[in-house]
C-alpha positions in Angstrom: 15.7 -116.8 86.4 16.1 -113.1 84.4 16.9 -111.2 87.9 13.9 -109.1 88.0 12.7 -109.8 91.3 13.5 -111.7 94.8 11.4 -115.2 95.4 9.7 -113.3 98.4 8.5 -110.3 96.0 7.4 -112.8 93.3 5.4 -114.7 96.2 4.1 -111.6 97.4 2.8 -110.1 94.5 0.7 -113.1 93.7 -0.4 -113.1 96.8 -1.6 -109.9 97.6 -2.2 -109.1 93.9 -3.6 -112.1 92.6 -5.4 -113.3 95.7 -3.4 -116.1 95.4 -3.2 -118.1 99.2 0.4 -119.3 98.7 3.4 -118.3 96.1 4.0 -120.3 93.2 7.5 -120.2 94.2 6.8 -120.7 98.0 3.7 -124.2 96.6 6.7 -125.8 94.5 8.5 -125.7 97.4 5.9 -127.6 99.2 4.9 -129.6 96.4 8.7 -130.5 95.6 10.9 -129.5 93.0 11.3 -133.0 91.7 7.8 -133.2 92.0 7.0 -129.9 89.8 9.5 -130.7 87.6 8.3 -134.2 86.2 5.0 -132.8 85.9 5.8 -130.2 83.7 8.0 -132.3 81.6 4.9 -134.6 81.3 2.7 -131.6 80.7 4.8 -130.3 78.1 5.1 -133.9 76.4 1.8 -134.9 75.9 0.0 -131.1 75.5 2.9 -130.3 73.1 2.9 -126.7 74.1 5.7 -124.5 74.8 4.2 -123.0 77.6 4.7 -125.8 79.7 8.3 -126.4 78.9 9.7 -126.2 82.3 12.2 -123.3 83.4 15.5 -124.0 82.8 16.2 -122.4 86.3 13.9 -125.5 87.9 15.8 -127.9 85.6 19.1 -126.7 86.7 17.9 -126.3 90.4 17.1 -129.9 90.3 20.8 -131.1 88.7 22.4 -129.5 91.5 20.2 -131.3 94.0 18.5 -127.6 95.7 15.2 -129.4 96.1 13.3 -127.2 98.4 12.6 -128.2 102.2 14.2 -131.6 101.8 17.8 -130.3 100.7 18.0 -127.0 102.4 18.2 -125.0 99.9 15.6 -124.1 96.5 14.2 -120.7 96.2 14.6 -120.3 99.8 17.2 -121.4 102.2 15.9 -123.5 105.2 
């Protein structure tokens, strides 16, 4: 959302420096936006916690339809 970094090099560093199998970037993808989306909107609901008020980049990602795989177009183009 800030600019700092490419999807790929956020994926990647999780990956190779977290041990991490898959990207966060590149599993909401296959999870689904839409998908990732409600459940942080439920998370931050009923845990009442700012850290899991969702991104306003995934929020706005979402409005404009750019829902991963099934539109084409997310934090990747297909």
């Amino acid at each position: 959302m800030e600019g700092v970094a490419e999807p790929e090099a956020i994926d990647t560093v999780l990956m190779l420096g977290m041990s991490h199998p898959m990207g966060p970037l590149s599993l909401a993808v296959v999870i689904g936006l839409v998908t990732c989306l409600a459940i942080m909107r439920v998370l931050h609901k009923d845990m009442n916690d700012d850290k899991y008020r969702p991104c306003p980049l995934l929020e706005e990602m979402v409005s404009k339809g750019k829902l991963g795989r099934k539109s084409g177009e997310g934090f990747y183009k297909y």
